[in-house]
C-alpha positions in Angstrom: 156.9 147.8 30.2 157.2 144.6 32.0 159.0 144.4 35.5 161.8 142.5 36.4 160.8 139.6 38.3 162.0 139.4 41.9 163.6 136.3 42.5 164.3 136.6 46.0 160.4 136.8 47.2 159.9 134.1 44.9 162.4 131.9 46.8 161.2 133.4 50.2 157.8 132.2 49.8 158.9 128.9 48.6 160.8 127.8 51.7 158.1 129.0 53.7 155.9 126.7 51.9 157.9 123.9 52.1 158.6 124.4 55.5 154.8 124.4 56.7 154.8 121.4 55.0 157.4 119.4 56.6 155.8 120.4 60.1 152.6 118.9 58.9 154.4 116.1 57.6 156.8 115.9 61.1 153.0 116.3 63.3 151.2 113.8 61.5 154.3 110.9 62.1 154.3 112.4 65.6 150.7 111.7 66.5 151.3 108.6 64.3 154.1 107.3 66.5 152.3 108.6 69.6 149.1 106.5 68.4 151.2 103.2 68.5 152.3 103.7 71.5 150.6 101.1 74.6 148.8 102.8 77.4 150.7 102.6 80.3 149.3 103.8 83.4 145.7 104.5 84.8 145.7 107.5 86.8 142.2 108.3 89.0 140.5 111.9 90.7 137.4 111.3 92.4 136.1 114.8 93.7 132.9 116.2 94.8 132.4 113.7 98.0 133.8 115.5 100.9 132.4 112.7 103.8 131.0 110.0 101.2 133.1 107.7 98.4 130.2 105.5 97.2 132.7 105.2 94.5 136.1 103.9 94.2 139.4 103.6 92.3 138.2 99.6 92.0 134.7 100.5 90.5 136.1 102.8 88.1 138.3 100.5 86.7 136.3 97.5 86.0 134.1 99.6 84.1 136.8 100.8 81.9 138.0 97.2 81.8 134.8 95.5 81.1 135.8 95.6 77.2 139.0 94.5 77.9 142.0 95.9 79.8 142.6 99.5 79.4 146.9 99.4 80.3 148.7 97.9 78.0 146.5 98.8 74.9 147.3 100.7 71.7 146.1 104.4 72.5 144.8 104.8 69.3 142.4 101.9 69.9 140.9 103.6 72.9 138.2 106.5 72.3 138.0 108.7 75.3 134.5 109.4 74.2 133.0 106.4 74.9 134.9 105.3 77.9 133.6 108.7 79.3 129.8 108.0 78.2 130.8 104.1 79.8 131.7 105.1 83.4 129.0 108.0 83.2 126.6 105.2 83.4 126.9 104.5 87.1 124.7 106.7 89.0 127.1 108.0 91.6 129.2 109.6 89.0 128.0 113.3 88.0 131.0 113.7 85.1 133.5 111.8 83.8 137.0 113.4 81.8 139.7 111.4 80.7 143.1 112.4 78.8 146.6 111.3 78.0 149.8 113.0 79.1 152.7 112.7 77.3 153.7 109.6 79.0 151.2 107.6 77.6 149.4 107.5 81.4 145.0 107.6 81.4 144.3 110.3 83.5 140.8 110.4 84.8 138.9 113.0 85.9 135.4 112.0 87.8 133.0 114.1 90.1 131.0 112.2 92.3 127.7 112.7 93.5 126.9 114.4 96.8 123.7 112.8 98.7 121.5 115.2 100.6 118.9 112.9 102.1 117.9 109.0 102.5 113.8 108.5 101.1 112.0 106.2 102.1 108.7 105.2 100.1 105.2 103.9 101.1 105.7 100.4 99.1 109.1 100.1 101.8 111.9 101.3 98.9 114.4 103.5 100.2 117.6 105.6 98.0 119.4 108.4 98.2 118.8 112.3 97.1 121.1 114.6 95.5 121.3 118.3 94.9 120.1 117.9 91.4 117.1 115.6 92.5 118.7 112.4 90.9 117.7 109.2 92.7 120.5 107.6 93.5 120.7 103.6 94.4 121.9 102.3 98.0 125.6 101.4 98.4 127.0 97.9 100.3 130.0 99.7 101.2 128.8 102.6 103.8 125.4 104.3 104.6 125.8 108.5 104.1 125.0 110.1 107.4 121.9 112.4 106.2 118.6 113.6 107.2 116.1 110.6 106.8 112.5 111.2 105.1 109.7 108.9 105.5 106.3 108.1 103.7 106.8 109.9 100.0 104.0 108.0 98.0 105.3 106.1 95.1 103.4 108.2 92.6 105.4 111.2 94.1 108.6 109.9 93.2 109.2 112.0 90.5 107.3 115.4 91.9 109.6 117.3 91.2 108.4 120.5 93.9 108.3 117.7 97.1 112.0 116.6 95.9 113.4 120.0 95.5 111.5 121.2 99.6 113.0 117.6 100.7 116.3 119.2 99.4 115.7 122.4 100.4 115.0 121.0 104.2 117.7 118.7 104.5 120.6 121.2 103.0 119.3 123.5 105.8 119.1 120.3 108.7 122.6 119.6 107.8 123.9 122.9 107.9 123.2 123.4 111.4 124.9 121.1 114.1 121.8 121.5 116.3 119.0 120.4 114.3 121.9 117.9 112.5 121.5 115.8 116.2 118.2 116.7 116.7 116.5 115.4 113.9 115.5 111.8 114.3 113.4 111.7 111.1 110.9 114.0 108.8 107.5 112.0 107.9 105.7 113.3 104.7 101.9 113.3 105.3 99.5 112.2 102.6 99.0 116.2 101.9 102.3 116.7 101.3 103.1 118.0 104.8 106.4 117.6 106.4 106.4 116.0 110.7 109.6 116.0 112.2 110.2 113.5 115.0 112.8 114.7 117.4 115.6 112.5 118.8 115.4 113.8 122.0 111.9 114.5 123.2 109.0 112.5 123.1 106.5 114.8 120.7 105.7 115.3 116.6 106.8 119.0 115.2 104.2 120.0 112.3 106.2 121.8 109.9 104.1 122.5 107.2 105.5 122.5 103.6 109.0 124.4 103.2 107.8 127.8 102.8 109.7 130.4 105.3 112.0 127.7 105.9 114.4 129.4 108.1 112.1 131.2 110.2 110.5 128.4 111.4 113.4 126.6 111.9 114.6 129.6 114.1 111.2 129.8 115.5 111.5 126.4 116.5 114.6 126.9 118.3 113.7 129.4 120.0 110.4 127.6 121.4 113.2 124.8 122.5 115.3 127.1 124.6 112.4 128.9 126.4 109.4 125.6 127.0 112.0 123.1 127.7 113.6 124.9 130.5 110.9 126.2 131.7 108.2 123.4 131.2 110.1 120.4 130.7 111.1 118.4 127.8 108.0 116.2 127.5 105.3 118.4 128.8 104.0 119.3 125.2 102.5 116.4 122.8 102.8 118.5 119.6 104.8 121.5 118.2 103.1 123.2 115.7 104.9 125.8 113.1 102.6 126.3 110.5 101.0 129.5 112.4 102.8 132.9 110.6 105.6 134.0 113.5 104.4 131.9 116.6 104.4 128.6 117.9 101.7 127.1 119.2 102.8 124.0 121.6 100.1 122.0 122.6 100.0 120.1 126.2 100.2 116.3 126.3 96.5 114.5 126.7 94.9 117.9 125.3 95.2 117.1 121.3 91.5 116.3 121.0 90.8 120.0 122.6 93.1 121.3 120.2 91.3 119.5 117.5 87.8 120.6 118.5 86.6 123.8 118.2 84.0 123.5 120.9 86.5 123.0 123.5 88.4 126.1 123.2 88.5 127.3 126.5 90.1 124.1 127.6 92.7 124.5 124.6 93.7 128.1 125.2 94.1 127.2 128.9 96.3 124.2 128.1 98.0 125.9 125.1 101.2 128.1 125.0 102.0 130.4 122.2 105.5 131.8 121.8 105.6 134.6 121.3 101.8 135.7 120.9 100.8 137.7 117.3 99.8 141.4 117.5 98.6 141.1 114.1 94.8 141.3 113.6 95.1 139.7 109.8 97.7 136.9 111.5 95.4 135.8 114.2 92.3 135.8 111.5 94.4 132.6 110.2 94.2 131.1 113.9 91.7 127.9 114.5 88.4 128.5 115.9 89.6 126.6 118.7 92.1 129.3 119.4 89.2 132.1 120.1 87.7 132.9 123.6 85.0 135.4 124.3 85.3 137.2 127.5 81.8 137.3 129.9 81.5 140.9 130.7 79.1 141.4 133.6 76.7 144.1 134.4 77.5 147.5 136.4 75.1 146.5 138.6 75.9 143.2 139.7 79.6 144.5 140.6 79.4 146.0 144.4 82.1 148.0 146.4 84.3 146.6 148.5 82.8 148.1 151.7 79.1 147.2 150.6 80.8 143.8 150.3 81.8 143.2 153.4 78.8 144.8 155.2 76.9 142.3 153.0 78.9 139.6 154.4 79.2 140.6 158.3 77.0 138.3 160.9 73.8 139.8 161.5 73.5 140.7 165.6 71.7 138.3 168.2 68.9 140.2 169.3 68.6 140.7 173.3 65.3 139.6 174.9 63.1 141.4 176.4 62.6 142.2 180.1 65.3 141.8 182.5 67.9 139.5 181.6 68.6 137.4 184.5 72.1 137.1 186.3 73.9 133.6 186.2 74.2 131.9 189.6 77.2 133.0 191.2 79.4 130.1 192.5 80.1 130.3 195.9 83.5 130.3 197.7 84.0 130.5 201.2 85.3 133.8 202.3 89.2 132.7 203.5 91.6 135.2 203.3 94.0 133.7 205.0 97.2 131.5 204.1 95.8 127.6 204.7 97.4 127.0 208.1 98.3 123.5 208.8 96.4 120.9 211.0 96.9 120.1 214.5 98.6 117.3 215.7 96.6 115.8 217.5 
């Protein structure tokens, strides 16, 4: 038996139907309306460049307009895809979003790029260094106040390991207002060494690679706030921190000694260590011109105090023999009484 058929759902589900498709109809004129509609306004965010704006409002917009002028353009004839990828292009910018409100105004989003450190190359080329190890170009507008590296070798350019220590070492320099004003300038060495010429003080600090980078750092500040008041600012020629918990500060005119192995007496006695190791397998990593024997002398030839100084007393005159004749006695006359005064004559 068949069932009545239910007119009511029937109708129900029609003007639900109908009315989905009306909104679709009502959205798609909408957008379509909205499409038509001319670009009015160009708003611009640049964050990520808390001291540094190697990138401005101006540059932004002449690379959006290089196609043609961005306000006063249909919206549907601008795809925020590619003016993204455009502006992306310049190398200061580290992301690029862009949207429109619903008053037809560009809104743009862009992140800039936060330099770390200045490079400067063997061949004389010089840019900048970011956190992510991009190479950034040199700007006309302002120079980024940040540690300064000298001597990477061309073909090192793209190493990535030196770039991320060079980052490492500058992110530390810079967080710390001391070493921030004491730096002058790090040299990289043909070994891949890092030298650290100070701005106040007239000697090199060999730093070794990045390894243990805050101890030696701390290390090195320590030797700073003991030797220099003690010893002066310029009494040591070279700093070196490459020695596991010690610095070794070598006197000014004594490199060579410090370089020679045969003259380690003279370096030990013109050499300060702060502090000095207590650790057998540490000083095994010393130089050989760090290592004095002592000269341990015989029981023998060491005497007692007393025998010392009996060895060491004048020997006695001998007398000579017979009787020893008396010294001529000088003669006085025999005048006890008070000098009286001459006559008058």
């Amino acid at each position: 038996m068949k069932q009545p058929l239910n007119w009511k759902k029937v109708l129900m589900r029609t003007c639900w139907i109908l009315a989905g498709m009306g909104l679709i109809v009502l959205t798609g004129a909408a957008i379509r309306q909205k499409n038509h509609r001319l670009c009015r306004e160009v708003r611009i965010d640049i964050t990520g460049a808390e001291q540094h704006l190697f990138i401005d409002e101006k540059d932004v917009l002449d690379l959006l307009n290089a196609n043609g002028a961005v306000i006063g353009r249909p919206i549907e004839q601008l795809s925020l895809r590619q003016m993204e990828s455009q502006v992306e292009q310049n190398k200061w910018v580290k992301n690029a979003e862009m949207f429109f409100n619903n008053n037809q105004v560009l809104q743009i989003n862009i992140e800039e790029r936060q330099p770390v450190a200045r490079v400067f190359q063997t061949n004389g080329r010089s840019f900048y260094l970011d956190t992510a190890a991009v190479l950034l170009p040199l700007s006309n507008k302002l120079s980024a106040r940040v540690p300064v590296f000298t001597g990477l070798p061309v073909q090192l350019q793209t190493d990535s390991a030196l770039l991320q220590q060079v980052i490492a070492m500058a992110g530390y320099i810079q967080a710390d207002s001391f070493f921030s004003a004491q730096v002058s300038q790090i040299d990289i060495t043909p070994n891949r060494q890092f030298e650290i010429v100070p701005l106040v003080g007239d000697q090199i600090v060999r730093f070794g690679d990045a390894s243990d980078l805050e101890n030696k750092f701390k290390r090195l500040k320590a030797f700073y706030r003991s030797a220099w008041l003690q010893y002066g600012i310029n009494t040591y020629e070279t700093i070196d921190l490459q020695f596991k918990n010690q610095v070794v500060g070598v006197r000014r005119g004594t490199a060579k000694a410090y370089a020679d192995s045969a003259s380690a007496l003279a370096l030990i006695r013109n050499t300060a260590m702060f502090p000095p190791s207590t650790d057998s397998a540490q000083t095994a990593k010393k130089p050989d011109s760090v290592a004095v024997k002592k000269t341990v002398l015989p029981p023998a030839a060491i005497k007692p105090a007393a025998a010392q100084q009996k060895a060491t007393a004048k020997p006695a005159v001998a007398k000579p023999a017979g009787k020893l004749l008396k010294s001529p006695k000088t003669l006085m006359p025999n005048n006890n009484k008070k000098n009286q005064k001459p006559l008058r004559t």
